[in-house]
ChimeraX commands (.cxc) that place a marker at each C-alpha (Angstrom):
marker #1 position 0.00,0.00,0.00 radius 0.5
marker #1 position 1.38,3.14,-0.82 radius 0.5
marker #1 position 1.83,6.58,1.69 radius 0.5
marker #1 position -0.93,8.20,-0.09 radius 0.5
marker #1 position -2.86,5.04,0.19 radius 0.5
marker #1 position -2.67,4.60,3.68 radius 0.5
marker #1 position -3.42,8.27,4.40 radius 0.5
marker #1 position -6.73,7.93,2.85 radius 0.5
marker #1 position -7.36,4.54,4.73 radius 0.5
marker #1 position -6.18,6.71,8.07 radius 0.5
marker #1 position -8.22,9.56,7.32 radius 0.5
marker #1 position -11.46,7.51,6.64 radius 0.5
marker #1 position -11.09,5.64,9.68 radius 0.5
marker #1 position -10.70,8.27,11.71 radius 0.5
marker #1 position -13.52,9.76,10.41 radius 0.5
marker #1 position -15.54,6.75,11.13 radius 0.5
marker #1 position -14.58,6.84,14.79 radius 0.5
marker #1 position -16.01,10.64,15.02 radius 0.5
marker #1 position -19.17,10.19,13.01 radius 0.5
marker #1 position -20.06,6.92,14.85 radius 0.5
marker #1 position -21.86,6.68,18.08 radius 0.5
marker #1 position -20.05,3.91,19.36 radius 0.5
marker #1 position -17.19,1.76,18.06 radius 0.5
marker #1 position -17.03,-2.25,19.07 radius 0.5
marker #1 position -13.54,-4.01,18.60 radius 0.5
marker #1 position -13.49,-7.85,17.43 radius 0.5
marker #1 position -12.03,-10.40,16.62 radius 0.5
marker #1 position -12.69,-12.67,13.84 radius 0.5
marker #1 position -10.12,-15.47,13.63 radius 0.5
marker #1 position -11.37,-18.58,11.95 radius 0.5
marker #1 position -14.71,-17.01,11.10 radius 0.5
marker #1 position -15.71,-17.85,6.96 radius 0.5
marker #1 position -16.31,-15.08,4.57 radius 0.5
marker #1 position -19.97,-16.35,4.71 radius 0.5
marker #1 position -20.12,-15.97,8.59 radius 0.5
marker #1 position -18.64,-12.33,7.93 radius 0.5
marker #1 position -21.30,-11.73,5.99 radius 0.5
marker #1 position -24.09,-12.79,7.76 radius 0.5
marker #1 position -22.64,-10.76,10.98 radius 0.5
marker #1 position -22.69,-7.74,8.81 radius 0.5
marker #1 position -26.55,-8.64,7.68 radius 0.5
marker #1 position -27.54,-9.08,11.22 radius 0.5
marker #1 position -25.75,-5.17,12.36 radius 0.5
marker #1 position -27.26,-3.55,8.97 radius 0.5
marker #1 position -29.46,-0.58,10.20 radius 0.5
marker #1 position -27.50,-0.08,13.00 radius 0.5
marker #1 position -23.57,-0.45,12.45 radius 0.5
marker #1 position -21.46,-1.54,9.22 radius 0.5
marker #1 position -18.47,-4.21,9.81 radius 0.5
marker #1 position -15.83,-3.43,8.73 radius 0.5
marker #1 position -12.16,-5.75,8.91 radius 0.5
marker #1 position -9.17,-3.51,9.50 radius 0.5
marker #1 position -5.28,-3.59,9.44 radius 0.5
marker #1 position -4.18,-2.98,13.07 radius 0.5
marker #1 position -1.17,-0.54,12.35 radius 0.5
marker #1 position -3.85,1.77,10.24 radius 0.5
marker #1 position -6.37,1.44,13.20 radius 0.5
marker #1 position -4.34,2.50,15.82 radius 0.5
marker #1 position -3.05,5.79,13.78 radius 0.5
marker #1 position -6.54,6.32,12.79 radius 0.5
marker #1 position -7.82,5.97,16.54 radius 0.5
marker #1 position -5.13,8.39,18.07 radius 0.5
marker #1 position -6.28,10.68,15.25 radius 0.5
marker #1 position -9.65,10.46,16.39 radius 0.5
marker #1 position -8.68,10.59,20.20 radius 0.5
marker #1 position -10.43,7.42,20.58 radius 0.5
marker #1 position -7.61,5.66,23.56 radius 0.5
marker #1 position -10.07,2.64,24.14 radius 0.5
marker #1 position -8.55,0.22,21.71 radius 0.5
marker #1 position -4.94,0.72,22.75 radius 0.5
marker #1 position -2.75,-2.22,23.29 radius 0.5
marker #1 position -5.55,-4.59,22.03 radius 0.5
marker #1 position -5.33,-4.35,18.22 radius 0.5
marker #1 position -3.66,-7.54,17.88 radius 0.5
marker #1 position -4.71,-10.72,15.52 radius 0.5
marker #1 position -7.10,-10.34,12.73 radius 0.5
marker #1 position -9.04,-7.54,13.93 radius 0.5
marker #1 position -12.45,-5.88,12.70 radius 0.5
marker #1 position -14.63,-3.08,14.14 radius 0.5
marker #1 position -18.82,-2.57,14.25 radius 0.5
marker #1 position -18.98,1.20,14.00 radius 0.5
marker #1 position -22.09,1.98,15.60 radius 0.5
marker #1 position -24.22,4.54,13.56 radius 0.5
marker #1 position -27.74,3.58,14.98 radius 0.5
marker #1 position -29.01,2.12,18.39 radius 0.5
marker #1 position -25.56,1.22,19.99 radius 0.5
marker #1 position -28.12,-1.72,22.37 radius 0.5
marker #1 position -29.04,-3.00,19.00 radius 0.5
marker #1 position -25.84,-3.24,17.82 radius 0.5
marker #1 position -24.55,-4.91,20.93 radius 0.5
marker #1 position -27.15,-7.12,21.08 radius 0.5
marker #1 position -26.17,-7.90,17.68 radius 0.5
marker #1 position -22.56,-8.68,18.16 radius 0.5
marker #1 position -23.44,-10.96,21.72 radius 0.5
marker #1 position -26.02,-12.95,20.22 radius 0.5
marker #1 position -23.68,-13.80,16.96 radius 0.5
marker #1 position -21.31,-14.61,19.37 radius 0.5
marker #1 position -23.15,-16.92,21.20 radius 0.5
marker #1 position -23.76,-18.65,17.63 radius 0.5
marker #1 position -19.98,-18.62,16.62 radius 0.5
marker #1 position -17.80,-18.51,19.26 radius 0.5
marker #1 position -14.76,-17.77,17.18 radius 0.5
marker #1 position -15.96,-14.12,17.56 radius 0.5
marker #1 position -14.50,-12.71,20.46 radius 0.5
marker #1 position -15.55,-9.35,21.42 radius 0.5
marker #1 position -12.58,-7.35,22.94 radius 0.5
marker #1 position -14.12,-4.41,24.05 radius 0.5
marker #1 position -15.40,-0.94,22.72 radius 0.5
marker #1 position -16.29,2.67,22.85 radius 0.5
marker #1 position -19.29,4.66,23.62 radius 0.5
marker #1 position -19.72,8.62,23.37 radius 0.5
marker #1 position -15.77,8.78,23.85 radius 0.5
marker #1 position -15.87,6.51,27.24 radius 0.5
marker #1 position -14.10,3.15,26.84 radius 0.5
marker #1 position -16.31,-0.25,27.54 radius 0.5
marker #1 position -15.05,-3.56,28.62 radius 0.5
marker #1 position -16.30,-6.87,26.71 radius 0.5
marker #1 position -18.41,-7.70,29.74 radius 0.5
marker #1 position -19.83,-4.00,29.54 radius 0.5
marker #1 position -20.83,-4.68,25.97 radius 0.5
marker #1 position -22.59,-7.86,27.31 radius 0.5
marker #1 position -24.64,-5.27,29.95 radius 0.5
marker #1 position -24.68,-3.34,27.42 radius 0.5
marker #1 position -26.86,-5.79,25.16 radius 0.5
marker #1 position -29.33,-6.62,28.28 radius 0.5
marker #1 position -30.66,-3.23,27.69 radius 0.5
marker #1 position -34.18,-2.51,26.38 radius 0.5
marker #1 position -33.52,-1.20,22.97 radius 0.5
marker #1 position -34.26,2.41,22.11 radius 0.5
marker #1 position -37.52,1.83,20.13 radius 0.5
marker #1 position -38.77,0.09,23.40 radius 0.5
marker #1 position -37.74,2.98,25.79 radius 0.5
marker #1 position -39.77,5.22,23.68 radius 0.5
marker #1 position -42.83,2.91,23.15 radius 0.5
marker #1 position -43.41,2.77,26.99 radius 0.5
marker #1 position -42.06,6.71,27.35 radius 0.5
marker #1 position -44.93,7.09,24.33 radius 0.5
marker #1 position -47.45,4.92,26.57 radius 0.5
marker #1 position -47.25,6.14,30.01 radius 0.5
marker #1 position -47.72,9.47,28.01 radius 0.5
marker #1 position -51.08,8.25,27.07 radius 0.5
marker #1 position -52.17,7.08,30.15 radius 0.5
marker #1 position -51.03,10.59,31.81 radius 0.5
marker #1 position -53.57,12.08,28.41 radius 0.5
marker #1 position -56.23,9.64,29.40 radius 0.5
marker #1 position -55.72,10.64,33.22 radius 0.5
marker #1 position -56.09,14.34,32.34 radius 0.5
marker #1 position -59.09,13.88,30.23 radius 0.5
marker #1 position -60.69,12.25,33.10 radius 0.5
marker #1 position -59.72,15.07,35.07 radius 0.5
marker #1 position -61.26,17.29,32.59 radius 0.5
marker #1 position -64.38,15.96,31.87 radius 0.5
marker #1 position -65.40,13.92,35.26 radius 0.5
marker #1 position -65.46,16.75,37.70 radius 0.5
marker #1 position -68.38,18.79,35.84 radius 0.5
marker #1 position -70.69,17.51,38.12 radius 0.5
marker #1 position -68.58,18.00,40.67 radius 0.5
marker #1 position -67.62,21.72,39.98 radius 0.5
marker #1 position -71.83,22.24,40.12 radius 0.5
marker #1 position -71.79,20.72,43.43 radius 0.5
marker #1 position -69.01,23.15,44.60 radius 0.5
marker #1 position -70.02,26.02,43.32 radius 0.5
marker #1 position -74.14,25.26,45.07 radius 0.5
marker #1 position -71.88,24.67,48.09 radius 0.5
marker #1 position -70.35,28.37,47.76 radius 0.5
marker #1 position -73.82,29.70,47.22 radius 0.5
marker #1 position -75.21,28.22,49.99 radius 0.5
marker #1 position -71.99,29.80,51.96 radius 0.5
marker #1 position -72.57,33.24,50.34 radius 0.5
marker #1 position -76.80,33.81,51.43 radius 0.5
marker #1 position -75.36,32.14,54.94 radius 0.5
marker #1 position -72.24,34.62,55.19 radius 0.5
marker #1 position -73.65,37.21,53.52 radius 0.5
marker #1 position -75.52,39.07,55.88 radius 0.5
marker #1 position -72.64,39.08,58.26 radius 0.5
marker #1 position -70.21,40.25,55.74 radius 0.5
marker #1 position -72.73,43.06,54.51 radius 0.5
marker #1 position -73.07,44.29,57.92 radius 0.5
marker #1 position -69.33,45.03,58.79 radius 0.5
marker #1 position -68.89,48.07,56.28 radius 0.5
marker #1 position -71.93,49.57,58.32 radius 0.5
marker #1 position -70.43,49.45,61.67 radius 0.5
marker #1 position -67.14,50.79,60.47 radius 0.5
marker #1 position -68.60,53.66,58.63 radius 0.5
marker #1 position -70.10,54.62,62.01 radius 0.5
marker #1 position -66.95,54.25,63.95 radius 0.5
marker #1 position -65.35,56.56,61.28 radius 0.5
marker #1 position -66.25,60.02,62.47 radius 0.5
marker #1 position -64.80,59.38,65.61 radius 0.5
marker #1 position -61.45,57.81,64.93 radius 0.5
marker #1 position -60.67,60.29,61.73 radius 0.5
marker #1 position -57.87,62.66,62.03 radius 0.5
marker #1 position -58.43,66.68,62.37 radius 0.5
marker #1 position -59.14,68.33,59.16 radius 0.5
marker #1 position -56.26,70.88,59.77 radius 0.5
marker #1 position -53.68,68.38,60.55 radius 0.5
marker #1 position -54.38,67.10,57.14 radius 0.5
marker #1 position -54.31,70.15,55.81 radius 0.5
marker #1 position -50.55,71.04,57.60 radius 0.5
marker #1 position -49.28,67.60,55.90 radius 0.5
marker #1 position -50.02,68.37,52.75 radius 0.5
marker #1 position -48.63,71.92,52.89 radius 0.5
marker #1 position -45.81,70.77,54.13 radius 0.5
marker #1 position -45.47,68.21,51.15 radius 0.5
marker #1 position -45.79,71.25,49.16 radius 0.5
marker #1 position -43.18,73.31,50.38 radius 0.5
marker #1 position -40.95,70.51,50.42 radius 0.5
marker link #1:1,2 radius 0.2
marker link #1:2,3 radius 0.2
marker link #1:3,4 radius 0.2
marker link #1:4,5 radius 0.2
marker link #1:5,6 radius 0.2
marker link #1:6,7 radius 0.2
marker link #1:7,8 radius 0.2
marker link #1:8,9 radius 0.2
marker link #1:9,10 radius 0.2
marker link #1:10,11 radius 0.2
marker link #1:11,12 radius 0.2
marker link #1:12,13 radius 0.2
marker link #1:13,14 radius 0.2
marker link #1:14,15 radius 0.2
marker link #1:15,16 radius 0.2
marker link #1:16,17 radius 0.2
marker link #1:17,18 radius 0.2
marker link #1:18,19 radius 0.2
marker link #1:19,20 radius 0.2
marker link #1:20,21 radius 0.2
marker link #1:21,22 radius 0.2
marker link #1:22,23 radius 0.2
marker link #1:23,24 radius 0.2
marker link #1:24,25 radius 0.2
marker link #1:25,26 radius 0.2
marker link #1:26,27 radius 0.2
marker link #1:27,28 radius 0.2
marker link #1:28,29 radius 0.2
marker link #1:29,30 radius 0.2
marker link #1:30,31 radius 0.2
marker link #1:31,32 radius 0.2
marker link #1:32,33 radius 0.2
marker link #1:33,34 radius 0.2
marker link #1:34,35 radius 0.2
marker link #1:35,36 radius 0.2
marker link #1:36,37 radius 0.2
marker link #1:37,38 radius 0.2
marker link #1:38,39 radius 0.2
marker link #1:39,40 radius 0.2
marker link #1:40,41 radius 0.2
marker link #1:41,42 radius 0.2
marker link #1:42,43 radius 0.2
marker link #1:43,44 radius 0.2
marker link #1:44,45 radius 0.2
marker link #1:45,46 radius 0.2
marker link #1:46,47 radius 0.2
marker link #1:47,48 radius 0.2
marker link #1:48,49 radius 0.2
marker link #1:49,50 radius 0.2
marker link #1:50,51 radius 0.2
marker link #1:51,52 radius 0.2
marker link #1:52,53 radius 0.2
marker link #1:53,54 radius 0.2
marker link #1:54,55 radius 0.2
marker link #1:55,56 radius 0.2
marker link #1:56,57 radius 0.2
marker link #1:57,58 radius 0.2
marker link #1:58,59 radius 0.2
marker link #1:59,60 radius 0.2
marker link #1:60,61 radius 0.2
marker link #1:61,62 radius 0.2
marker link #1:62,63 radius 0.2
marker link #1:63,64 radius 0.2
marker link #1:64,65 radius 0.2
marker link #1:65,66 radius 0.2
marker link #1:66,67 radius 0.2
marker link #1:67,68 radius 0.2
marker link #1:68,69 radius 0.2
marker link #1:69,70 radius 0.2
marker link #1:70,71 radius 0.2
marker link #1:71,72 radius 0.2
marker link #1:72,73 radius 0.2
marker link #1:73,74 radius 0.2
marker link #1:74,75 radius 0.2
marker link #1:75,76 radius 0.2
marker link #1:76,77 radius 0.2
marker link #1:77,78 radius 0.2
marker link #1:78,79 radius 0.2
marker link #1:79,80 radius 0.2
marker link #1:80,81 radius 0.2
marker link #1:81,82 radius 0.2
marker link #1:82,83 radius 0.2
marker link #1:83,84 radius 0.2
marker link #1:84,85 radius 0.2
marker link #1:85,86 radius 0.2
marker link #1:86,87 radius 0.2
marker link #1:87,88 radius 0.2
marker link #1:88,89 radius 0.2
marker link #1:89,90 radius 0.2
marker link #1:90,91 radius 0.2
marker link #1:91,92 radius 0.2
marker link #1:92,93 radius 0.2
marker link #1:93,94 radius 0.2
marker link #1:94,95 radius 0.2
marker link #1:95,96 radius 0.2
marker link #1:96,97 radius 0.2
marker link #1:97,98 radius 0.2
marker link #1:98,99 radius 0.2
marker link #1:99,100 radius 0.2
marker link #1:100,101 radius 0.2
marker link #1:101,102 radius 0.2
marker link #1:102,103 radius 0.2
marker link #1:103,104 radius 0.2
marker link #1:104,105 radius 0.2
marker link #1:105,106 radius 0.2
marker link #1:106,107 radius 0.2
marker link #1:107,108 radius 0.2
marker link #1:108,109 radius 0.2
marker link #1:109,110 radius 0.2
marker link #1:110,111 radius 0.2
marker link #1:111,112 radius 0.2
marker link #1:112,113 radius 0.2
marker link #1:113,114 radius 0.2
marker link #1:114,115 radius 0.2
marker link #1:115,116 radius 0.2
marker link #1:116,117 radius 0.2
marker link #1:117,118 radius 0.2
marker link #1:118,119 radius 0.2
marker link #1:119,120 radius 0.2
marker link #1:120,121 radius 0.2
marker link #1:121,122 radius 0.2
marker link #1:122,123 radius 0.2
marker link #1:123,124 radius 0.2
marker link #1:124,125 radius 0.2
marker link #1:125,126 radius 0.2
marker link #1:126,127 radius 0.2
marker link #1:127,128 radius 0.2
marker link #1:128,129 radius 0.2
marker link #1:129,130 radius 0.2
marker link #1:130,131 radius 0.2
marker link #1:131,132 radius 0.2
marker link #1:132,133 radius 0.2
marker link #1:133,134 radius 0.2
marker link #1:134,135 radius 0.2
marker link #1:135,136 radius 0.2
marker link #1:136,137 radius 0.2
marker link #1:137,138 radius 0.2
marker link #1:138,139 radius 0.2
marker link #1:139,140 radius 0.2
marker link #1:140,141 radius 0.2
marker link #1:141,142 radius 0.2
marker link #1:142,143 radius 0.2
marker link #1:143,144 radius 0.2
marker link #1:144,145 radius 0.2
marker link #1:145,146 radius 0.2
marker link #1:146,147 radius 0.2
marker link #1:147,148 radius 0.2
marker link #1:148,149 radius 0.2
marker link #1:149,150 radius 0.2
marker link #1:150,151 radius 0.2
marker link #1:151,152 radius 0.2
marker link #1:152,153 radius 0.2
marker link #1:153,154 radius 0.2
marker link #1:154,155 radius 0.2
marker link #1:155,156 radius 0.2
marker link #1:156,157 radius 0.2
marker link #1:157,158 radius 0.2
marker link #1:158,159 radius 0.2
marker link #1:159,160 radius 0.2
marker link #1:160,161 radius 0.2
marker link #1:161,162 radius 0.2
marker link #1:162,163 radius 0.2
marker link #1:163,164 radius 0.2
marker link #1:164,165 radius 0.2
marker link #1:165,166 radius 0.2
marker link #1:166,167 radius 0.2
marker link #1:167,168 radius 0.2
marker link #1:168,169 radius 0.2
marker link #1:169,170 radius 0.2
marker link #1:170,171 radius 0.2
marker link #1:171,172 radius 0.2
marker link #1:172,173 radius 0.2
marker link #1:173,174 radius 0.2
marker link #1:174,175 radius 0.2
marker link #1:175,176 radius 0.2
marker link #1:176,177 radius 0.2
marker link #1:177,178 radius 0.2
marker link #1:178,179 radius 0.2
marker link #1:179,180 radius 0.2
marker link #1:180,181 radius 0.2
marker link #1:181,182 radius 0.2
marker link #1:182,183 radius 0.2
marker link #1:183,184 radius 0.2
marker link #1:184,185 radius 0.2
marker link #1:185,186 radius 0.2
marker link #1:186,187 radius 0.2
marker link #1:187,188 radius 0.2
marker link #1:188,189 radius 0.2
marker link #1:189,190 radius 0.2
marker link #1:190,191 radius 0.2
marker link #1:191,192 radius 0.2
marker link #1:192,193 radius 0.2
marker link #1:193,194 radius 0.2
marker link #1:194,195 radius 0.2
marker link #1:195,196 radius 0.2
marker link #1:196,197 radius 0.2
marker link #1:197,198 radius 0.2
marker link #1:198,199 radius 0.2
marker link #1:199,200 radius 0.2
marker link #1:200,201 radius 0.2
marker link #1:201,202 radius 0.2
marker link #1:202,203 radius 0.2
marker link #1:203,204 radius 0.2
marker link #1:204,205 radius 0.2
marker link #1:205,206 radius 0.2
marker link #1:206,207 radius 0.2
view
């Protein structure tokens, strides 16, 4: 391969690392071209599989600033470069696995934080992202059905609250009427001097 050669392969790896989501390291060692294949069927939607030469990797990764795969780009390596639901991906890549043991899973990357193969595994238990949103999108419903019920139920109950206020009102009222009156009579008594009003307001004049 020739320098210009490998620069491209760098640069387009690199690349891959930042446009990805999350990166998965393999390896594929006595796995068929027809196993490859269906591995990369069984990611499609959610990462692409790609086999890679180790030197180009690693100069590709430090480009990138991904330090996750260091010192374990050894044997015939390949990465899944996660583009979709990293969970789907990784349940991908453990259930293969399970299938063909020859695929070892070494470790990976997600959002720039490095994962452990047994993190990947954990990873894979996860309910996928459709699924998080189905139930998100469904106890969003029940919350609309809820406040609909809120909505529509109490209208007989507002009727009976508002008779009750009513009632309050004719029993209160009288009471309530009749404290402006006695005031108003205590007013004359209590209110300050003309004059002295007077003074205060000159005083705010001259001032």
């Amino acid at each position: 391969m020739s320098r210009a050669d490998k620069s491209a392969a760098i640069a387009e790896l690199a690349e891959k690392f930042r446009s990805s989501n999350a990166a998965v390291l393999t390896e594929y060692r006595g796995l068929s071209v027809a196993q490859i294949t269906e591995l990369r069927g069984a990611l499609r939607g959610n990462a692409t599989y790609a086999v890679v030469k180790n030197t180009l990797t690693e100069l590709a990764a430090k480009e990138a600033g991904v330090t996750a795969f260091d010192g374990q780009l050894v044997g015939p390596s390949a990465i899944a470069f996660v583009e979709g639901d990293p969970v789907e991906a990784a349940k991908g890549l453990r259930d293969f696995a399970k299938a063909n043991p020859l695929l070892v899973i070494k470790g990976g990357v997600l959002e720039g934080k490095a994962l452990s193969a047994a993190e990947i595994t954990k990873l894979a238990d996860l309910e996928s992202r459709e699924v998080l949103l189905a139930k998100l999108a469904g106890a969003m419903n029940a919350s609309l059905s809820k406040a609909v019920y809120l909505f529509a139920a109490p209208l007989s109950q507002t009727a009976r609250v508002v008779d009750a206020l009513r009632a309050k009102v004719e029993v209160e009222g009288p009471a309530v009427a009749a404290a402006p009156a006695e005031a108003a009579e205590e007013t004359p008594a209590e209110a300050a001097p003309a004059e002295a009003t007077e003074d205060v307001a000159t005083g705010g004049d001259d001032a």
